[in-house]
C-alpha positions as CSV (number, residue, x, y, z in Angstrom):
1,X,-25.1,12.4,37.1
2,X,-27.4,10.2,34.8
3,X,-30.5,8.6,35.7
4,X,-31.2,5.3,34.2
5,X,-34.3,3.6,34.5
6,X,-35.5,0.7,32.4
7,X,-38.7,-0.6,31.4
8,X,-40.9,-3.8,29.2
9,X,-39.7,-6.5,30.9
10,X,-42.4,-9.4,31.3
11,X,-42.7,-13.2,30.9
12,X,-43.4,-14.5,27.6
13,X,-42.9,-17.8,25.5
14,X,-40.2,-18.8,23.0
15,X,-40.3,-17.1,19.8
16,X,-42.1,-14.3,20.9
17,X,-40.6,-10.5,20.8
18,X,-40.1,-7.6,23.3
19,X,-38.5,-4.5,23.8
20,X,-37.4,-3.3,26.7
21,X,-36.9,0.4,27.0
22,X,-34.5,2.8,28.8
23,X,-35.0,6.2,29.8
24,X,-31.8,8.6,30.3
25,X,-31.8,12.1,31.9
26,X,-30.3,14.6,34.2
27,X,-26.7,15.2,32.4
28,X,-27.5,13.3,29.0
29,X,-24.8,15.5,27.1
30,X,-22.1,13.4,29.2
31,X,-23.4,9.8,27.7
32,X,-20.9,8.4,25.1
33,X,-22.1,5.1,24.9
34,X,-25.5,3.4,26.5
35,X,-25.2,-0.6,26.6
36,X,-27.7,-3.4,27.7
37,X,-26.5,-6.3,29.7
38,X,-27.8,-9.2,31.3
39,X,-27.5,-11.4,34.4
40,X,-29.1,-15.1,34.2
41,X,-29.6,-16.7,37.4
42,X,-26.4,-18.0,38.9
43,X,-24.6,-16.7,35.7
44,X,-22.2,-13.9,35.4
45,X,-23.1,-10.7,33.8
46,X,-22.7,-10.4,30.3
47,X,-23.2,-7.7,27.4
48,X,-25.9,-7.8,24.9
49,X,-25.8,-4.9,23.2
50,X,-24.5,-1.2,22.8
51,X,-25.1,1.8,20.8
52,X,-23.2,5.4,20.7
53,X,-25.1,8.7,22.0
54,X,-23.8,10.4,19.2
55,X,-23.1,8.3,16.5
56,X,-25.6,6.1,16.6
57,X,-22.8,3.0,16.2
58,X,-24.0,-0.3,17.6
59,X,-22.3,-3.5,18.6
60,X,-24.0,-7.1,19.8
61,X,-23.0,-10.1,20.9
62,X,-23.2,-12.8,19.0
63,X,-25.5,-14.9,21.0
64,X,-28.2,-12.4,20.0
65,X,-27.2,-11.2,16.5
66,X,-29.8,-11.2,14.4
67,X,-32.6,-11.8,16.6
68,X,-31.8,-8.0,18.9
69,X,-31.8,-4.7,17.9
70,X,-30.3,-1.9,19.6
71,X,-32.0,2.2,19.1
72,X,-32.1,5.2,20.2
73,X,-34.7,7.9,20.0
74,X,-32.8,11.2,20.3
75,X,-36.0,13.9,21.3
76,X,-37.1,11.2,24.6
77,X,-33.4,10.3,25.3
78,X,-34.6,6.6,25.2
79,X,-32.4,3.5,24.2
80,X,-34.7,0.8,23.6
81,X,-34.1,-3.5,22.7
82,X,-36.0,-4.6,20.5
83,X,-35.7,-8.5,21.4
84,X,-37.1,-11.3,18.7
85,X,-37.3,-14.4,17.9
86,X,-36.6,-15.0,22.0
87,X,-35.3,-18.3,23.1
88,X,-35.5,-19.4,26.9
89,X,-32.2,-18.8,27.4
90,X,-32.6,-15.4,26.9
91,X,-34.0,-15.3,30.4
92,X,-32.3,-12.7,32.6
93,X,-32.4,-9.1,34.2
94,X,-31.5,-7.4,32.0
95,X,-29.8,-3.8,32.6
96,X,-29.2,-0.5,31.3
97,X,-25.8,0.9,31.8
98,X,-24.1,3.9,30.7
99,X,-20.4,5.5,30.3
100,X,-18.9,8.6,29.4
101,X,-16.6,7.2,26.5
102,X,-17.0,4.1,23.9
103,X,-15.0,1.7,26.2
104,X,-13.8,1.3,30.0
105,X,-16.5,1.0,32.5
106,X,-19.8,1.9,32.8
107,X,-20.9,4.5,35.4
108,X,-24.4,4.6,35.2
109,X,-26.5,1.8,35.9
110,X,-30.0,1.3,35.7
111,X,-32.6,-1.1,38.7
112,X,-33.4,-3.7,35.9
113,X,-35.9,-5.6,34.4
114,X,-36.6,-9.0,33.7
115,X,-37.7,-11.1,31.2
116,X,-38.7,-15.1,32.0
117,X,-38.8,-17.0,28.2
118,X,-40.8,-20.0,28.7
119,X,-40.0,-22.7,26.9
């Protein structure tokens, strides 16, 4: 099993940054790829970003190219999202999932946290 757990969500105005941060354990070795994705109110859920456990290889959608930055610090399994330039619709829990390969579904998920953009 894999224990996600996310924090650095808040409520902040437009243009501002933040990064939200997510802390893997128990059986890290099993991780192939850890992904952010978000859920706006009455929206589906959609991915933001992605990055390989090994690899390091990261992938965005284009709604936040540019402005988001996926990382991974390997000594504190952490993934963090470094989140700029935010715009109000940005607002959205935002969650931490994980899978065992690069693709297919995730099996790990994280509680959330949210972030409120204010216009």
């Amino acid at each position: 099993q894999v224990q996600l757990v996310e924090s650095g969500g808040g409520l902040v105005q437009a243009g501002d940054s933040l990064r939200l941060s997510c802390a893997a354990s128990g059986r890290t070795f099993s991780i192939g790829t850890v992904s952010w994705l978000r859920q706006a109110p009455g929206k589906e859920r959609e991915f933001v970003a992605a990055i390989t456990w090994t690899s390091r290889r990261t992938d965005y959608a284009d709604s936040v190219k540019g402005r988001f930055t996926i990382s991974r610090e390997t000594a504190k399994n952490m993934v963090y999202l470094q989140m700029n330039s935010l715009k109000p619709e940005d607002t959205a829990n935002y969650y931490c999932a994980a899978r065992t390969g690069s693709s297919g579904s995730y099996h790990y998920w994280g509680q959330g946290t949210q972030v409120i953009v204010s216009s």
